[in-house]
Structure formats: structure tokens, C-alpha cells
C-alpha positions in Angstrom: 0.0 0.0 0.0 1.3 3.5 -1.0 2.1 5.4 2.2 -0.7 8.1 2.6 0.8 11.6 2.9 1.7 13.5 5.8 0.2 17.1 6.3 1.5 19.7 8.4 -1.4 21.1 11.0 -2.1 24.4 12.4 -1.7 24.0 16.0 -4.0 23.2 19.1 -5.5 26.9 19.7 -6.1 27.0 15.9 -8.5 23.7 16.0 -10.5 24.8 19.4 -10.8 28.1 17.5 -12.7 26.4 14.6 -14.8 24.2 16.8 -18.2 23.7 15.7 -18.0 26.5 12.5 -20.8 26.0 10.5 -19.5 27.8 7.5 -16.1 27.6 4.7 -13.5 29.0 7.2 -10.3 31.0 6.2 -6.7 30.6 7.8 -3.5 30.8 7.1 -4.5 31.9 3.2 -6.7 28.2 3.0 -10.0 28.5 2.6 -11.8 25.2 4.2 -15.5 24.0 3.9 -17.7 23.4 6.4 -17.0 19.8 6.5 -13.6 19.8 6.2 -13.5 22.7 9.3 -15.1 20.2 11.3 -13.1 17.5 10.8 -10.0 19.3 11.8 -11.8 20.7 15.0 -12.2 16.9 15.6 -8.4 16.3 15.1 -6.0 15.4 17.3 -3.0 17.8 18.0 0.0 18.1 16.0 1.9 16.0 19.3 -1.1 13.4 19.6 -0.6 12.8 16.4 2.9 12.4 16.1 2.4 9.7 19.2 -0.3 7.7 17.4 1.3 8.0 14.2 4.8 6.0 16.1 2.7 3.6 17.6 1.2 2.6 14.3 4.2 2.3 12.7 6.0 0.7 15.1 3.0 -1.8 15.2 2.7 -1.9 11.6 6.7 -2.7 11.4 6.3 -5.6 13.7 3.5 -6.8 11.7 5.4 -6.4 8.4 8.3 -8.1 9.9 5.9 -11.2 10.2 4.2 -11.6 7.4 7.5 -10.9 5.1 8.5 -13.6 7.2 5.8 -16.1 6.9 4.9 -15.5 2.8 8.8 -16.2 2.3 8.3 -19.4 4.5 5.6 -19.8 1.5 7.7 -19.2 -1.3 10.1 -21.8 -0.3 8.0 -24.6 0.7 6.8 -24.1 -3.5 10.0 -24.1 -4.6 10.2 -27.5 -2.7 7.2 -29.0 -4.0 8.3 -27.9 -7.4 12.2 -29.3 -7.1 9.8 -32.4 -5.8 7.8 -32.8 -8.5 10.6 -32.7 -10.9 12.2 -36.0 -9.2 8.7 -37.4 -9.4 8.5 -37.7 -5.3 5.7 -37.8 -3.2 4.2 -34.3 -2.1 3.5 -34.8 1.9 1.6 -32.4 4.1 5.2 -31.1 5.6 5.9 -29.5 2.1 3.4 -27.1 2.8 3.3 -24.3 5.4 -0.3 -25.5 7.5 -0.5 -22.1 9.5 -2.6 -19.5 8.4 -1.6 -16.2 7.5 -0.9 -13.1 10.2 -3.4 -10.7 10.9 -3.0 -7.2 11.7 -4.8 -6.4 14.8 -2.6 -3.1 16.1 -3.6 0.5 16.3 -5.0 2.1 12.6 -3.0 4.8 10.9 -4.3 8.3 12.8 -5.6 10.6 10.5 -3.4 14.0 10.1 -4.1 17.7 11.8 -5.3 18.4 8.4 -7.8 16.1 6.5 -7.3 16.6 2.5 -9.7 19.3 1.2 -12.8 17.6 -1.0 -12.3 18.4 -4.7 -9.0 17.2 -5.0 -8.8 15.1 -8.4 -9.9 11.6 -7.8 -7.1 8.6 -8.6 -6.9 7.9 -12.2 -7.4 4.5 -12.7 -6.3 2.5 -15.7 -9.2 2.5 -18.7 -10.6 -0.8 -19.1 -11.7 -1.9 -22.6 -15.3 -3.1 -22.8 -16.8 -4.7 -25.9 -17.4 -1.7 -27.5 -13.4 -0.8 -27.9 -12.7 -4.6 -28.9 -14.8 -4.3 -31.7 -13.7 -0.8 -32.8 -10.0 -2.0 -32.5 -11.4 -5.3 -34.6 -12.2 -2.9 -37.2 -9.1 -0.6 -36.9 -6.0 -2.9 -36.6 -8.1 -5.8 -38.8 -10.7 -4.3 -40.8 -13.0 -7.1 -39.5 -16.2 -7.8 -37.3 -17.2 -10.8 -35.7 -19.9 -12.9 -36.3 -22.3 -12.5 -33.5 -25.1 -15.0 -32.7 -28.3 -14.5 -34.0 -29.9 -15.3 -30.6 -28.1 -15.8 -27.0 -29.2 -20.0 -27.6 -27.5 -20.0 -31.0 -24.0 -19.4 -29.0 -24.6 -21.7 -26.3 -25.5 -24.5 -28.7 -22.7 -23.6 -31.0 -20.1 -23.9 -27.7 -22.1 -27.3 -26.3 -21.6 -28.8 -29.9 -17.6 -27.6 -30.0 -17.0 -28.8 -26.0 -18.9 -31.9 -26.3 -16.4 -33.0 -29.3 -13.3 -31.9 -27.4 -14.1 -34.2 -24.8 -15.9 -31.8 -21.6 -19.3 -32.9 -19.9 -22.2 -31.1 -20.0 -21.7 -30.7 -15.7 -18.1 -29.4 -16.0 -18.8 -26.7 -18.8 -22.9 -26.0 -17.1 -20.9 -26.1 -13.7 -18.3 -23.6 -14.9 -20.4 -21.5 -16.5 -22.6 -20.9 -13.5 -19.8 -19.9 -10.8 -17.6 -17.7 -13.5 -21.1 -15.6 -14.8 -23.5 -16.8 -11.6 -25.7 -19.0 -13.7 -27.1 -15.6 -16.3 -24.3 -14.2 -18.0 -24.4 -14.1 -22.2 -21.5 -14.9 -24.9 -20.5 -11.0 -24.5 -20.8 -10.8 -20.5 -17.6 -8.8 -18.9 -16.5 -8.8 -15.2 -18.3 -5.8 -13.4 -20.9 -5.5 -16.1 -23.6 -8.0 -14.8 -26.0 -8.1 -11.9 -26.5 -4.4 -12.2 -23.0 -3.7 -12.6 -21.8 -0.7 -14.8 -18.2 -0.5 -14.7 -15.6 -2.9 -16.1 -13.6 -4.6 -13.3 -11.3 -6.5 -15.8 -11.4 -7.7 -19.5 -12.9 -11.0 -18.8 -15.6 -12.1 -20.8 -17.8 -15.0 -21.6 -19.3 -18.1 -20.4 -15.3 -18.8 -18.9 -14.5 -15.3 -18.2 -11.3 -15.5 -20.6 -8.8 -12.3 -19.9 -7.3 -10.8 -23.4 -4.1 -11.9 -22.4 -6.1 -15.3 -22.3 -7.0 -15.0 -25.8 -3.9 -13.9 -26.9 -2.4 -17.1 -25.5 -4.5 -19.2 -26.8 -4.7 -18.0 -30.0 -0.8 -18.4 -30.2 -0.9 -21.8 -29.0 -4.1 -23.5 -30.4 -4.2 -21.1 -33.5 -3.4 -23.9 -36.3 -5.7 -26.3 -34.6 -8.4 -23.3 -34.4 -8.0 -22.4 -38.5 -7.6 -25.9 -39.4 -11.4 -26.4 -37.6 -12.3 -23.4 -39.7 -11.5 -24.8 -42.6 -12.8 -28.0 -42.1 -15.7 -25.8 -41.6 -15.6 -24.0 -44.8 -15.5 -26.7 -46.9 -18.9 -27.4 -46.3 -20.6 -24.1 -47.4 -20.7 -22.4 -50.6 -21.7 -19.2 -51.7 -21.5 -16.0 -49.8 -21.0 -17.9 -46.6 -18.0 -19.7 -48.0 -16.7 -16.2 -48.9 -17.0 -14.7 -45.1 -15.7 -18.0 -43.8 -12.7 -17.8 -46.1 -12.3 -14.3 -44.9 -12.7 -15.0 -41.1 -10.1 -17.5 -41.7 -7.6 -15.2 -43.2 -8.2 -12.4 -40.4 -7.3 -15.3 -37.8 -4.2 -16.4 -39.9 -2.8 -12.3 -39.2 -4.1 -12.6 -35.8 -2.4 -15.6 -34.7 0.9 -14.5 -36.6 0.6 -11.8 -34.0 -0.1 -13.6 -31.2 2.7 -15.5 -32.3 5.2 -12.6 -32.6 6.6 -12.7 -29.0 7.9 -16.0 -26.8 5.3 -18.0 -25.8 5.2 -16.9 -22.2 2.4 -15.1 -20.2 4.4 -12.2 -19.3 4.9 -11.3 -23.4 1.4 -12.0 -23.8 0.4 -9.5 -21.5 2.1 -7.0 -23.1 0.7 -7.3 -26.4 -3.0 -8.0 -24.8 -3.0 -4.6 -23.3 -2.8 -3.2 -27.0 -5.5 -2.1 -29.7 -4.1 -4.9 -32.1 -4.2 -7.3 -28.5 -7.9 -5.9 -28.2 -8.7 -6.8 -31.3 -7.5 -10.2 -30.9 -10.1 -10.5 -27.6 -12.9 -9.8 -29.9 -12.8 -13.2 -31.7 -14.7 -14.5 -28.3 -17.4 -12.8 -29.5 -17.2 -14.8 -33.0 -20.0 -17.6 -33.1 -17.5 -19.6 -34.7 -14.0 -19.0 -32.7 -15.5 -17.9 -29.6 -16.6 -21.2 -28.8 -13.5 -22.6 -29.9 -11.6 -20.3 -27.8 -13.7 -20.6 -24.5 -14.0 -24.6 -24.9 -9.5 -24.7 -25.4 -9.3 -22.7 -22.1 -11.0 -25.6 -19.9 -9.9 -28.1 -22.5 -5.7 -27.1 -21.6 -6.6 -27.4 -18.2 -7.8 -31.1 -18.9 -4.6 -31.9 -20.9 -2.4 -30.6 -18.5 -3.9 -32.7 -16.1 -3.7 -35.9 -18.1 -0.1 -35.1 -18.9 1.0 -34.7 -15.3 -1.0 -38.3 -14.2 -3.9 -37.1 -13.2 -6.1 -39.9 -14.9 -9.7 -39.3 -13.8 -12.0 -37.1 -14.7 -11.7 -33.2 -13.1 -14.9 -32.4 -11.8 -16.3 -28.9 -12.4 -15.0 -27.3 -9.0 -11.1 -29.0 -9.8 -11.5 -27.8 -13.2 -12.8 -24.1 -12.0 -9.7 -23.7 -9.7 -7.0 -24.7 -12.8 -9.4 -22.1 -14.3 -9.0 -19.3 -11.7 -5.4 -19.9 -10.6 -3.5 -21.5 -13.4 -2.6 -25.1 -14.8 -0.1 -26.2 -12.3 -1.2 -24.0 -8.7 -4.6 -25.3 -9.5 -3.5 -29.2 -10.0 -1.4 -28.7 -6.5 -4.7 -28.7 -5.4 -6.6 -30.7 -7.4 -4.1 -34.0 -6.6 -4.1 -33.0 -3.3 -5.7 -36.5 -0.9 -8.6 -35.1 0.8 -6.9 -35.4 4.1 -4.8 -32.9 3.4 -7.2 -30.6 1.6 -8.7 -30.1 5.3 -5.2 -29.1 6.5 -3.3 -26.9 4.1 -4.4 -23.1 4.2 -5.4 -21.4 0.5 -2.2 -19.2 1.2 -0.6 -22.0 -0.1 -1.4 -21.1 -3.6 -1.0 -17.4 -4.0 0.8 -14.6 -3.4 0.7 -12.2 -0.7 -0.8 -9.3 -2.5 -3.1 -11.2 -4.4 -4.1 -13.6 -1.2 -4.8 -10.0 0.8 -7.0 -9.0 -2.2 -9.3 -12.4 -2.4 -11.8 -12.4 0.4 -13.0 -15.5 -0.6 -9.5 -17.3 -0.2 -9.2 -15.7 3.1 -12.7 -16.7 4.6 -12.4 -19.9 3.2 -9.3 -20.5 4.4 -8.9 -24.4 3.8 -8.4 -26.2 0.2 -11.3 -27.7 1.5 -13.1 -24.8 2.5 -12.1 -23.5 -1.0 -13.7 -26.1 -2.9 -16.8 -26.8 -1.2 -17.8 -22.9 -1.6 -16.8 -23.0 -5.1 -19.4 -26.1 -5.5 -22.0 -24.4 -3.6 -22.1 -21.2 -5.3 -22.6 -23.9 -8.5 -25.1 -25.7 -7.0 -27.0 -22.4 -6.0 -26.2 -20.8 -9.8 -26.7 -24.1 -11.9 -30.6 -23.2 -11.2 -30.5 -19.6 -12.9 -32.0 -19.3 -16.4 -29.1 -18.7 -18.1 -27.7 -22.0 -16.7 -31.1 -23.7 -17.4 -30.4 -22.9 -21.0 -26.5 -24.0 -21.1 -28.0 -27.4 -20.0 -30.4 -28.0 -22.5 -27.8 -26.6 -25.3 -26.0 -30.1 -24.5 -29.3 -32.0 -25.2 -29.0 -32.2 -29.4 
């Protein structure tokens, strides 16, 4: 967290003086509103605040001191497990660190003598692109537009058809679907913008919530097998919907070139996601025929990797959802895990410290146990909603 600023104050006679004002005060060439005159008549003194502000720091320093302490304890029990892994040993319960996390229970930070004025510019925060900028980006860096579905059924169909061939059940992809868009979400759904949300929280979208750096990922490693499906495809139409196949097919050959221009690791896709050529990219999963494609190899890889590491039965939906949510191999640490030890080991396990203090969810359910069974409630409560009503019966053809 960014250290918040400290202001200077005007001294105790100062605040008494301002007590109760009822209107924008002037002092010392500041002008202050009414509210922000009250809050420093509620402040403590320059001194008291000096005193508080040690005691938090000094409390806040102890605190720090632990926790670097216990998420480097972290670090290097994965770096065992991993060096394990490698010589093909068993992974026992001591590999992991079974404590839970420290808590900070000490003093908070005082506020300062002088609270910030109101009106000071609010944080910029990063722009998010919604489906609106993928499609203009679509147009600008490829002169193209997806296909979109004539009807919200038509996609879910087209994606039941496409998973059902790759090998997924109807309960993993139903299952999926209803904890990543809570059983209602459409083709084009985006983190933030459902339930009454109206602001994008991150470029996930669809039924698997795939990131752009997702899409540009997979699109540089199951491109060829994506175009070769979409020419398998094309062979069987004529006319002017053999012309826009043969043309969606030569937009995905310069997409997947692109995808291709950097190494094939997440970090270099990143970077090219978080462009207008990258956005354009993420608007293929709004394509009837690649989207499905795209959302079915994004469970599908998890699968593989699975099978490729041992792991010989079938994933059910909640395994496959945290592979999904955390990534091939932290996800199957958790997924091979006996269920002994899934009662035992703390979520903390799995994640770093910034991103453990940011998921409330991994914190109150604090257990790969604990983890797992919310993540199959929330799909039993979601599987009955509408929208996952209608993924189910897309499987029935």
C-alpha cells in the first residue's frame, strides 16, 4: 500500500478556535468548507498525532516483519514442491506451510491535523476496454467484425456442440459457466458489467471469463488447430457464406501471426494484450464460430495438462474451476491433493501475498477444503438460474 501523505497542522489553539463552524473557514490563506472545518476541529493535535502515528508504525513494522516472514516461509515450501515434482517424489503435508496467515490487529493509521480538502482530483485509474473498444480495435488494426449469434441460444449451442467434441461434460462446462457468470451471464458478459454492474472490473468475458491476455495465449498456441477447424468448416458451405468463412479465416491467420510474434510466455502475452491490435484479438470470443473454440481450449488445456502430469480421472467442475482461476499447475497442486490434506493446508498455499490479501474469498475460506466446497455451492445455487437452465439444454442435441 502506497504510504498516505503527511500534512503539516495548524496547532491546538487553531482547532479549538474552529470548533463547531458551520460555514467555509479562512486561515493561514486556506480557505476550508464546512465539513472539512469540522473534521480538523475533531483532530488530534499536531503532538497526539505524532504519538499515534509511532505507535502505528512501530506496530505496523512488527507486523510487516511477520508476514514478510511467513509468505517467504511460503515461497520456499513451492519451490520444494516444485524441485519435488521434478524428481517425481511424493508431495507430503510437511511440504506445505499448515499455519494461516498473520493478521493485523494493532492500532490504525491516525488521520493528520489536516484532513485533504474535498475536490482534490480523484485517482486515475487504468481504462478498461469493454466490448465496445474490442470491436472498434477489430475494425481498426483488422478491418474485420465478428460474427455475433443471431440469438443468445445459438452461441450456447454452438459452444455445447464444440465442448462436447473436445471431450468436456455437460456438468463441468454447465458447472463452470454458472460460478464464473452466476448462472445468467451471455456470450459477451464482462467482469463488473452484470448483476446491475456498470463498470468494467477487468477484460474477462464469456461463459469462462477469458482475460485478453487469455485469448492472446490461446490463439498463439491452439491457432493452427483453431483455422484448421475453420477450414474443415468452410469446406462445407458455398456461396456467400463460404466467402466470409474464407475471410474470417484469413483475419485469424494475421491474428495468430501476431499472437505469435513474442515467446510463448504469459508475461509477453500480456504485453501485447494490453494493446489495440491485442484488443482486437479478444474480440474473436465474440465470433459464433471462434469464440466457442476459444472458450471450450481454455478448460480443454486445463484437462490436458492434467492428463499429462497423471492425473487420470475425470476433473470435476469445481477442480476444473480452480486450474481455471489460478493456473494449470497451482490449480492441479490442489486438485491431486488426498482429501486429508485438503482439510489441513491453508489457501495461502497457492498465492501470493498481494493477491491472497486482495481475495476475500480465499481468506474466509481458508482451507483447500473450505475452497472447494464454496466453489461447489455457489454452482449448485447458480446451476438453477436461467441462463444455466439454458446452457444445459444446449447439450441435449
Amino acid at each position: 500500500m502506497r504510504p498516505s501523505l503527511i500534512r503539516c497542522g495548524f496547532g491546538f489553539a487553531a482547532l479549538t478556535l474552529l470548533a463547531g463552524v458551520p460555514r467555509a473557514v479562512a486561515l493561514d490563506g486556506i480557505t476550508l468548507s464546512p465539513t472539512t472545518a469540522n473534521a480538523v476541529a475533531q483532530a488530534a493535535s499536531p503532538e497526539e498525532y505524532r504519538r499515534k502515528l509511532g505507535e502505528y508504525l512501530a506496530a505496523r513494522a512488527a507486523f510487516d516483519q511477520e508476514a514478510v516472514a511467513y509468505w517467504n516461509s511460503i515461497a520456499e515450501k513451492r519451490r520444494g514442491r516444485n524441485a519435488k515434482r521434478r524428481e517425481h517424489e511424493i508431495i507430503v503435508l510437511d511440504d506445505y506451510v499448515l499455519t494461516q496467515p498473520p493478521v493485523y490487529s494493532g492500532p490504525k493509521r491516525p488521520a493528520g491535523p489536516l484532513p485533504s480538502e474535498p475536490g482534490r482530483p480523484p485517482r486515475k485509474h487504468k481504462a478498461i476496454p469493454v466490448v465496445a473498444d474490442l470491436l472498434k480495435a477489430a475494425i481498426d488494426c483488422f478491418q474485420w467484425t465478428p460474427q455475433r449469434p443471431a440469438s443468445e441460444m445459438d452461441f450456447k449451442r454452438a459452444y455445447a456442440r464444440v465442448a462436447t467434441a473436445a471431450g468436456l461434460t455437460r456438468e463441468q462446462a454447465v458447472r463452470v459457466y454458472s460460478f464464473e457468470t452466476g448462472g445468467t451471464g451471455n456470450y459477451a458478459v464482462q467482469s463488473g458489467i452484470e448483476h446491475g454492474g456498470t463498470r468494467a472490473i477487468s477484460t474477462a468475458i464469456g461463459y469462462n471469463q477469458l482475460l485478453t491476455t487469455n485469448t492472446v495465449e490461446l490463439l498463439a498456441e491452439q491457432g493452427p488447430e483453431i483455422i484448421k477447424a475453420l477450414t474443415e468448416k468452410a469446406a462445407r458451405l458455398s456461396g456467400g457464406e463460404r466467402q466470409a468463412m474464407d475471410q474470417k479465416i484469413a483475419v485469424l491467420k494475421k491474428m495468430v501471426a501476431f499472437a505469435r510474434s513474442v515467446p510463448d510466455e504469459w508475461g509477453e502475452h500480456e504485453k501485447i494484450a494490453d494493446t489495440p491490435q491485442g484488443w482486437a484479438l479478444h474480440a474473436m470470443v465474440l465470433d459464433i464460430d471462434v469464440g466457442p473454440l476459444l472458450q471450450t481450449h481454455k478448460l480443454l488445456t486445463s484437462v490436458i495438462f492434467a492428463r499429462f502430469k497423471g492425473f487420470t480421472r475425470p476433473l470435476t467442475a469445481a477442480e476444473l474451476e480452480m486450474m481455471n482461476l489460478t493456473g494449470d499447475g497451482t490449480g492441479l497442486d490442489m486438485v491431486t491433493m488426498p482429501q486429508e490434506m485438503r482439510e489441513q493446508v491453508p489457501t495461502s498455499n497457492f498465492f501470493q501475498r498481494s493477491g491472497y490479501e486482495r481475495n476475500p474469498v480465499a481468506i474466509r475460506h481458508n482451507t483447500v477444503a473450505k475452497l472447494l466446497a464454496v466453489t461447489d455451492a455457489r454452482m449448485d445455487s447458480n446451476s438453477n438460474q436461467p441462463g444455466a437452465k439454458d446452457m444445459a439444454a444446449a447439450f441435449s442435441f
